[in-house]
C-alpha positions, 0 to 999 in steps of 0.5 A: 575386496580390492576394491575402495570405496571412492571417497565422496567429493566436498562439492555439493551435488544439485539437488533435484528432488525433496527429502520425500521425492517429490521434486524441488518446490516451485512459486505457488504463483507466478509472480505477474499473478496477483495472488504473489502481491503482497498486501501493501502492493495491493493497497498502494494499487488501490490508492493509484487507481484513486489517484489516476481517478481523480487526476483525470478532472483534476490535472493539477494533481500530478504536482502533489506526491502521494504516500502510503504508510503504514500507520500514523505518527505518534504523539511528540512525531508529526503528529499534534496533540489536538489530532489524537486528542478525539481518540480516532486514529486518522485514515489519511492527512496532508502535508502542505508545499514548502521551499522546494518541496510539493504538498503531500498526501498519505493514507495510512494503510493499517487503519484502512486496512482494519475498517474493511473487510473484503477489496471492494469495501477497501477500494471504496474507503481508500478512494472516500479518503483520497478524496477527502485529503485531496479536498482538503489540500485544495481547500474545497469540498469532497463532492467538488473534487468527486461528484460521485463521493459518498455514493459507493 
């Protein structure tokens, strides 16, 4: 027994395999793969698809901002006593242009989210409400803005 035992270093030793051996755990997917997008990423994609759609008969509309949030404003917010007084919870609205500022349109994403079942029947909802907010900052109707409108 002349030999000691070396005491171990405080530094950390990299590691290289799990607790059962199996090697370090990687991505499930890579990250250019739609599987890692989260689902808000995915919706916000719908509505700019909507959106390049739409801009393509309609060029005025790169001076309006689009927004995607999560859910409405409540009550006392920006929201007015009159929109919540049907009792529906709104898909979209819209915010006119003021002093230095550019109108805006924004679609909700839960309550989109919540009507829908699958991404086809998401697409279709998000760019029917696109459409209709669009319609109603440029103070037209929704088969003007888009004539394919109601048909998906």
């Amino acid at each position: 027994m002349d030999d000691p035992v070396q005491p171990r270093s405080s530094e950390p030793r990299p590691r290289r395999r799990d607790r059962h051996g199996r090697g370090m755990r990687g991505p499930v997917a890579p990250p250019q793969v739609p599987l890692s997008a989260s689902r808000a990423e995915a919706f916000t994609d719908l509505v700019q698809d909507s959106v390049e759609r739409l801009e393509r008969r309609w060029p005025q509309l790169t001076e309006i901002d689009f927004l995607v949030l999560d859910v409405p404003p409540t009550i006392g917010g920006d929201a007015t006593d009159e929109e919540w007084s049907t009792g529906t919870v709104p898909l979209g609205g819209t915010i006119s242009a003021s002093e230095g500022r550019p109108a805006r349109v924004v679609i909700y994403r839960r309550p989109v989210e919540i009507r829908t079942k699958g991404r086809d029947e998401r697409a279709a909802l998000v760019h029917e409400v696109v459409v209709e907010q669009v319609a109603e900052l440029l103070g037209l109707s929704p088969e003007s803005v888009d004539p394919r409108y109601g048909e998906e």
